[in-house]
C-alpha positions in Angstrom: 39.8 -118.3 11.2 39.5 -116.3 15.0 37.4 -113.3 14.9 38.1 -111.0 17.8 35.6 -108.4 18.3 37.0 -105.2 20.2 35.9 -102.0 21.3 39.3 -100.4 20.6 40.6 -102.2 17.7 44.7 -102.2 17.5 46.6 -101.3 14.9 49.4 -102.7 12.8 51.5 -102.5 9.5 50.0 -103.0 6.6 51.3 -104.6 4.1 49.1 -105.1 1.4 50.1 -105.4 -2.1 48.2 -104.6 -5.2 46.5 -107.4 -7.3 49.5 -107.1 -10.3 52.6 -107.3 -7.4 50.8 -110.5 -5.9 49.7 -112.0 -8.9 53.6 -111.6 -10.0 54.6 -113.0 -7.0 53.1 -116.1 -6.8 52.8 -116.6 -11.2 48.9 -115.7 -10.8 45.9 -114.1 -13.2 45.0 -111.0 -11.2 41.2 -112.2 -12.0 42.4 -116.0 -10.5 39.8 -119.1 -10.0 39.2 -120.3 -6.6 41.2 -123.7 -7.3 44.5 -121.7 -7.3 43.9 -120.7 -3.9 42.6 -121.8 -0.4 41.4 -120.4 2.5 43.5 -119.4 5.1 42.9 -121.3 7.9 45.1 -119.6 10.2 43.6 -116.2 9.6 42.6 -113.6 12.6 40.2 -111.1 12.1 39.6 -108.5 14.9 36.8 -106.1 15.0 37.4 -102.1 15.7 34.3 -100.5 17.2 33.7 -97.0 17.6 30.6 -95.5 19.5 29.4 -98.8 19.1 29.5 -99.2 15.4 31.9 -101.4 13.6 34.2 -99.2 11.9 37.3 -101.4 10.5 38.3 -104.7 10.4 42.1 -105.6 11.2 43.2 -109.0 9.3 46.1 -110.8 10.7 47.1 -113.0 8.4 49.9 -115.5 8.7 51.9 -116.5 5.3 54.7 -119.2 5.5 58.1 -117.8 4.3 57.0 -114.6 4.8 56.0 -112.1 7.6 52.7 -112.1 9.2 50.5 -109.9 6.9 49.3 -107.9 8.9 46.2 -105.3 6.8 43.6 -102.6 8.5 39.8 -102.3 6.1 38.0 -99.5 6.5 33.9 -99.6 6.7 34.4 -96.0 4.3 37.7 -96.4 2.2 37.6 -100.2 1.1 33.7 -101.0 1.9 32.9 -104.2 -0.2 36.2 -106.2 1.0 34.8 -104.8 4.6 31.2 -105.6 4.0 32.3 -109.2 2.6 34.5 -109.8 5.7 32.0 -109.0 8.5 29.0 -111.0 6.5 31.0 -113.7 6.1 32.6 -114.2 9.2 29.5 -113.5 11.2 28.5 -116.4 9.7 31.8 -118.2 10.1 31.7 -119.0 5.7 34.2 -117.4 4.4 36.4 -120.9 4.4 33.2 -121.7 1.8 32.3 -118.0 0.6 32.3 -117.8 -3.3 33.7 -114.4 -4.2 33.7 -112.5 -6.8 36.9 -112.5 -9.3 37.9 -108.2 -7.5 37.0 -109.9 -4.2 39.2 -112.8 -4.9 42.3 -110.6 -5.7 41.5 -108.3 -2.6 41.7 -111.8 -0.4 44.7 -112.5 -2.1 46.4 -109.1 -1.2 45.6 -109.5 2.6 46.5 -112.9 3.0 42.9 -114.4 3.3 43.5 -116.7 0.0 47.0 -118.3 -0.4 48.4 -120.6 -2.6 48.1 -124.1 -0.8 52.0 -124.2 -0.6 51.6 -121.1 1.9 49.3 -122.0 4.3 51.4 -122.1 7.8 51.3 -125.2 9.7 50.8 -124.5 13.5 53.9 -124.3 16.3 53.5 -126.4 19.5 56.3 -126.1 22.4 58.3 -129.4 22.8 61.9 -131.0 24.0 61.5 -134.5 23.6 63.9 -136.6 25.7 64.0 -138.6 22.8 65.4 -136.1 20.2 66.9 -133.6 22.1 67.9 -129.9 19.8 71.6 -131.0 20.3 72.3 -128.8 17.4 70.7 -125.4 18.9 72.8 -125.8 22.1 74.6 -122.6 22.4 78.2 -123.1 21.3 79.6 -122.5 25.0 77.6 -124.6 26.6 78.0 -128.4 24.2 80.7 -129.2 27.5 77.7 -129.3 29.8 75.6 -131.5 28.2 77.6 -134.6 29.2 77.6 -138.1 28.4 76.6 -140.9 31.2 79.9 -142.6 30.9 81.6 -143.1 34.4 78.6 -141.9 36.0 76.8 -145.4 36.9 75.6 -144.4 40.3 72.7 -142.4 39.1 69.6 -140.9 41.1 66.3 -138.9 40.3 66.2 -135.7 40.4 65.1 -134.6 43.8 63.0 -131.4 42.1 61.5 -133.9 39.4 57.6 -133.0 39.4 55.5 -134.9 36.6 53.3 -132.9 34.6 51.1 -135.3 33.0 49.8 -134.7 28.8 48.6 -131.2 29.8 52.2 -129.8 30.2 52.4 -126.9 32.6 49.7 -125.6 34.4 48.0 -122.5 33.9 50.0 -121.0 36.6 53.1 -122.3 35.6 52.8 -120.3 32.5 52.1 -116.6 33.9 49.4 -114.1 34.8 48.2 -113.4 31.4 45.7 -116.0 30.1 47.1 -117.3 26.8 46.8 -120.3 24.7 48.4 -123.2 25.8 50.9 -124.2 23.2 52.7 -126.8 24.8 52.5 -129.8 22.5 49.3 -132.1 23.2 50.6 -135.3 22.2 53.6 -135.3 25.0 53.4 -136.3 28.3 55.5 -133.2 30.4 58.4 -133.2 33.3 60.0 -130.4 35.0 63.4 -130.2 37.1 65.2 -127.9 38.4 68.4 -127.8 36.7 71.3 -127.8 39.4 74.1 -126.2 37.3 71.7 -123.3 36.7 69.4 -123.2 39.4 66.3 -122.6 36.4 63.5 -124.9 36.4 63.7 -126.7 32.9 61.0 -128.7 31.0 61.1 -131.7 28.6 58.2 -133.3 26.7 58.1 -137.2 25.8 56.1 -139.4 23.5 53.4 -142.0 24.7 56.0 -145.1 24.3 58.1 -143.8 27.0 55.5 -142.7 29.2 55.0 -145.7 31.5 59.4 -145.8 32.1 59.5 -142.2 32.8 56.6 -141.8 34.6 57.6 -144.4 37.3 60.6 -141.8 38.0 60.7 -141.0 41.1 62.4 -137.9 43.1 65.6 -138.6 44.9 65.3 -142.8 43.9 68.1 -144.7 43.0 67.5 -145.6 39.2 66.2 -148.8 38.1 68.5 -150.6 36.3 66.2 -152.0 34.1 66.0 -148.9 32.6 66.9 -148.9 29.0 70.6 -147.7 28.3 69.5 -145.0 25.8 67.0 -143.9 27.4 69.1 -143.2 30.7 71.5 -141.3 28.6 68.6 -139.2 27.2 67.7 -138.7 30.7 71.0 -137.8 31.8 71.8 -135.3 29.3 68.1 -133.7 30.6 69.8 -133.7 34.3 66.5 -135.5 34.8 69.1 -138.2 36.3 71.8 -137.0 37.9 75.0 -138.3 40.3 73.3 -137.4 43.7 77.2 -136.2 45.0 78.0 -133.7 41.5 74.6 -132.6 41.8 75.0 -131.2 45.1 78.2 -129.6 44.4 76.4 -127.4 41.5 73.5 -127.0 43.5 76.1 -125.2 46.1 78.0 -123.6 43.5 74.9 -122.1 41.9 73.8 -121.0 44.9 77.2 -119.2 45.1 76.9 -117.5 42.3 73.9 -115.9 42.5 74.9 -114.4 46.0 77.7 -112.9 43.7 75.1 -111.9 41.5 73.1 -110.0 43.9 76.0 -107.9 45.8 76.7 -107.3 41.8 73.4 -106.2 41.2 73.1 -104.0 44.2 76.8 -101.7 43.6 76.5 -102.0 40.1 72.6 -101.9 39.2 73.1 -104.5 36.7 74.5 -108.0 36.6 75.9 -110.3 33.6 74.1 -113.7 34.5 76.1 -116.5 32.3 73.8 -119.2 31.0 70.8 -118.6 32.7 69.0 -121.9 31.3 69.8 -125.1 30.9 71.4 -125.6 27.6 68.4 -127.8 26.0 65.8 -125.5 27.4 67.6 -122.5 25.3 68.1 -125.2 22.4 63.8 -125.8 22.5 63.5 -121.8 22.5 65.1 -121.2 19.6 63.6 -123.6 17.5 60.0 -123.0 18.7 60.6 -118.8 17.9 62.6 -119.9 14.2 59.9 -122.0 13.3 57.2 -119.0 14.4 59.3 -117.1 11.9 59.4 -119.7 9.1 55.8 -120.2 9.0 55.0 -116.1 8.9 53.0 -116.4 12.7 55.0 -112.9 13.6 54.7 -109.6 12.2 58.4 -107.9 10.5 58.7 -104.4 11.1 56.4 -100.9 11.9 57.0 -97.9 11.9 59.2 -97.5 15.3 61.1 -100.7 14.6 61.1 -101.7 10.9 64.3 -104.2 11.2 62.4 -106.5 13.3 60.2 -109.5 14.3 58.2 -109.4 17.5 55.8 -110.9 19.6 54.0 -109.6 22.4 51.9 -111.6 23.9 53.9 -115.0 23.2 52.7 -117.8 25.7 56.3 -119.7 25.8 58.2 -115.8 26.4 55.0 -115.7 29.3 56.0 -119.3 30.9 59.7 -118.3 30.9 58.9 -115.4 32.4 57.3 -116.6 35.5 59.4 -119.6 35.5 62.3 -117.2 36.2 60.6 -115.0 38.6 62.7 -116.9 41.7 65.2 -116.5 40.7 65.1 -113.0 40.1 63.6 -112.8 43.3 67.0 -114.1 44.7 69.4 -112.0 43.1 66.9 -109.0 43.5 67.3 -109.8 47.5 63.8 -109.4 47.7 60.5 -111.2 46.6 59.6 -110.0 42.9 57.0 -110.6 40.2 56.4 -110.6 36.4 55.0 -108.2 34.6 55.2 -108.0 30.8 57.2 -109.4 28.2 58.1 -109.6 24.5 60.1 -111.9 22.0 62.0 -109.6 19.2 64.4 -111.0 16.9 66.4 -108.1 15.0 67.7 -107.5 12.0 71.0 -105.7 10.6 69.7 -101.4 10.2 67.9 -102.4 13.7 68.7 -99.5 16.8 67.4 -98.9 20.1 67.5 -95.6 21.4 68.8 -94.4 25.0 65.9 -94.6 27.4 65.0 -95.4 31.1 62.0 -98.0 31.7 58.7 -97.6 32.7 57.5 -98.4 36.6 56.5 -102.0 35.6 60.5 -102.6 34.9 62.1 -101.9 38.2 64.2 -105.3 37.0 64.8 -105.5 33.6 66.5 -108.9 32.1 67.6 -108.9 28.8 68.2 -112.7 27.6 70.0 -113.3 24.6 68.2 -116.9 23.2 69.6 -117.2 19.6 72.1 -115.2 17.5 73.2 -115.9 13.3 75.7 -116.8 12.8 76.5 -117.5 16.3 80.2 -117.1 16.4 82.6 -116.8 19.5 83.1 -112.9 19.1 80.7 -111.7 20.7 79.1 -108.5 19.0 76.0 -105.9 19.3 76.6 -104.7 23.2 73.7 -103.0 25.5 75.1 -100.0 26.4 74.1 -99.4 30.3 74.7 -96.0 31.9 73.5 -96.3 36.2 73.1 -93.2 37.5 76.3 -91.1 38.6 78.4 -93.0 35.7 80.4 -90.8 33.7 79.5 -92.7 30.3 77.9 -96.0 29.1 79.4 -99.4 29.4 79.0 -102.2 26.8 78.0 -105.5 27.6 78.3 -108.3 25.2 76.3 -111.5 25.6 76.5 -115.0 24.5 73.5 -117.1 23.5 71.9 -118.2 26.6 73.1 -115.2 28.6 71.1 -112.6 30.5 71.8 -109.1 31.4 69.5 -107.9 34.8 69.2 -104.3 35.2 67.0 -102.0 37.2 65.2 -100.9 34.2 64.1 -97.5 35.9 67.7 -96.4 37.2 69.9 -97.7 34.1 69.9 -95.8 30.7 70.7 -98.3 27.8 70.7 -98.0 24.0 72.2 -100.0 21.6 74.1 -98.9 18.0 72.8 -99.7 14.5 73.1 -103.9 14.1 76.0 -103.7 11.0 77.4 -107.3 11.9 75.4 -110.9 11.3 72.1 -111.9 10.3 69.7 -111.7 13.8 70.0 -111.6 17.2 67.0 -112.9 19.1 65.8 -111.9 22.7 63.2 -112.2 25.6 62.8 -109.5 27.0 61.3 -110.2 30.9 60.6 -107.3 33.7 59.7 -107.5 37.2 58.5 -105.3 40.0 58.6 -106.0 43.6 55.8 -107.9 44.4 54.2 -105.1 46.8 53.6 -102.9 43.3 49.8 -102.5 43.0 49.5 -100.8 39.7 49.4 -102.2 36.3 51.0 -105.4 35.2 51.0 -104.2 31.4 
């Protein structure tokens, strides 16, 4: 359990239940003993003050298979769940508290006890070399994860920079200070993938560490390199043919000069599979299994057909991974500001609005989509100024929309077609802005 004490708590959905609909649910007395249910290990609890007194106490509660539970107790309407809450975790026992059989049911309803089955297991941030997501690479892009047949004459990548069991430095993963969830049992790389001109990251177990760590930039490879594992690294354009390489580097570079006389007479640009096709692969299974095991909250009162995330450290690292390149197609240096994960669900809208001044570049990156078929569907409508009317713009998995977030009016219709469409959500500001980053 994390206990958060803050002087202005935030607020959320709640979603509890009473004692009959959850004992129903799980096929539980509403009076049930401790042995049915465990502590959740998982929970958060954050602490609202209010001229200096405690006044509520917000549980955050992850369940897997559902939502994150997300419940607000009052000091004056619920005051013996509250009173039992701060004692407890004051004391850091509630994981050993004995309650009493209505405290029990009142734990129950805000996610506090759960049946063992329930409890979430905790998401760490990987793309092993080893088992690359071949199945979560977008449909478009299978072609460009190649094979290392014909291609004997391999090099390093000349932009390989080894990261060590740490994964990416603080920097590396943006101005807000979050958890690192980048998995601790991998040692870490990062290129800089030529066909997209994106840096890209790939983990790898202890066995292969002493082979891939001998990599060196721009070297010829060592033929003594295992055959499977010089495919692995091939398909990770961690090896590459020094002659193809360049050519995408050039073309890349090409297109995002197009991109940026785009941007500039358009105020928005389509940017066509922005990452590497892995790197999008390892997003959308790190964000479905966040869903699976209930770490993000469905739905509130503004948006009740989604999941979100807000402060997500992987959406942060991709964020200021990406801030170069928006800096090239913006024409001038830029940097992040704030950025969210949302995942939406058919009934979901968004409303025609202009951004806020932290959004003078707003990029809009489409990372997973069920089912993902080759019709594309659910366009951003963008309106720059002096247009006559809104134009759609569909995306594929893996592509991004940029758009000066300030100038361009967007909305989107009601989602009618397909299960979700999932999206980071990244803005930037030049990087002479001196106000707020939030």
């Amino acid at each position: 359990m994390i206990l958060y004490d803050l002087g202005k708590g935030t607020t959320g959905r709640v979603e509890n239940c009473c004692a009959s609909e959850f004992s129903k649910r799980y096929n539980l007395p509403v009076a049930t003993s401790d042995s049915q249910l465990v502590f959740n290990p998982h929970a958060m609890l954050k602490l609202e003050r209010e001229n200096g007194s405690i006044t509520a106490i917000n549980v955050r509660a992850p369940i897997k298979g559902e939502s994150l539970r997300v419940s607000k107790i009052n000091r004056t309407a619920d005051p013996q769940v509250f009173n039992t809450l701060l004692i407890h975790s004051q004391t850091d026992t509630l994981a050993t508290a004995q309650f009493t059989p209505a405290e029990r049911v009142r734990m129950a309803e805000i996610g506090m006890l759960l049946p063992r089955e329930q409890l979430s297991t905790p998401i760490w941030f990987s793309c092993d070399i080893n088992d690359l997501p071949l199945d979560l690479v977008p449909k478009q892009a299978r072609r460009m994860v190649e094979s290392i047949s014909g291609n004997e004459h391999l090099v390093v990548n000349p932009t390989l920079c080894h990261l060590g069991t740490r994964g990416p430095t603080k920097a590396m993963r943006g101005h807000v200070d979050l958890h690192n969830v980048f998995h601790p049992e991998r040692s870490w790389l990062r290129i800089i993938d030529p066909v997209t001109g994106a840096p890209s990251v790939y983990s790898y177990p202890q066995y292969l560490a002493e082979q891939i760590g001998a990599l060196r930039p721009g070297e010829l490879v060592n033929k003594s390199i295992p055959e499977q594992l010089r495919e692995w690294l091939f398909a990770a354009a961690v090896l590459v043919t020094e002659r193809e390489a360049a050519r995408q580097r050039e073309l890349c570079g090409q297109k995002r000069l197009e991109a940026r006389a785009t941007l500039e007479e358009n105020r928005y640009v389509v940017l066509g599979d922005m990452l590497a096709p892995l790197q999008i692969a390892a997003l959308r299974k790190y964000f479905r299994s966040l869903i699976a095991e209930g770490f993000l909250p469905f739905g509130d009162e503004e948006w009740p057909y989604r999941f979100f995330a807000a402060r997500d450290p992987i959406a942060y690292f991709v964020h200021e991974q990406l801030t170069d390149l928006i800096s090239d197609i913006a024409g001038q240096p830029a940097k992040a500001t704030f950025c969210f994960f949302a995942s939406y669900y058919p009934g979901s809208t968004l409303p025609e609005h202009r951004d806020r001044e932290q959004c003078e570049w707003a990029l809009s990156l489409l990372i997973d989509q069920s089912p993902e078929t080759e019709t594309l569907a659910w366009p951003l409508y963008l309106q720059p100024p002096g247009a006559e009317q809104a134009t759609p713009i569909f995306s594929r998995v893996g592509d991004g929309t940029l758009y000066y977030g300030r100038e361009v009016a967007h909305h989107r219709d009601a989602l009618a077609t397909g299960d979700y469409f999932s999206f980071l959500f990244l803005f930037y500001v030049p990087e002479s802005f001196e106000g707020s980053l939030d």
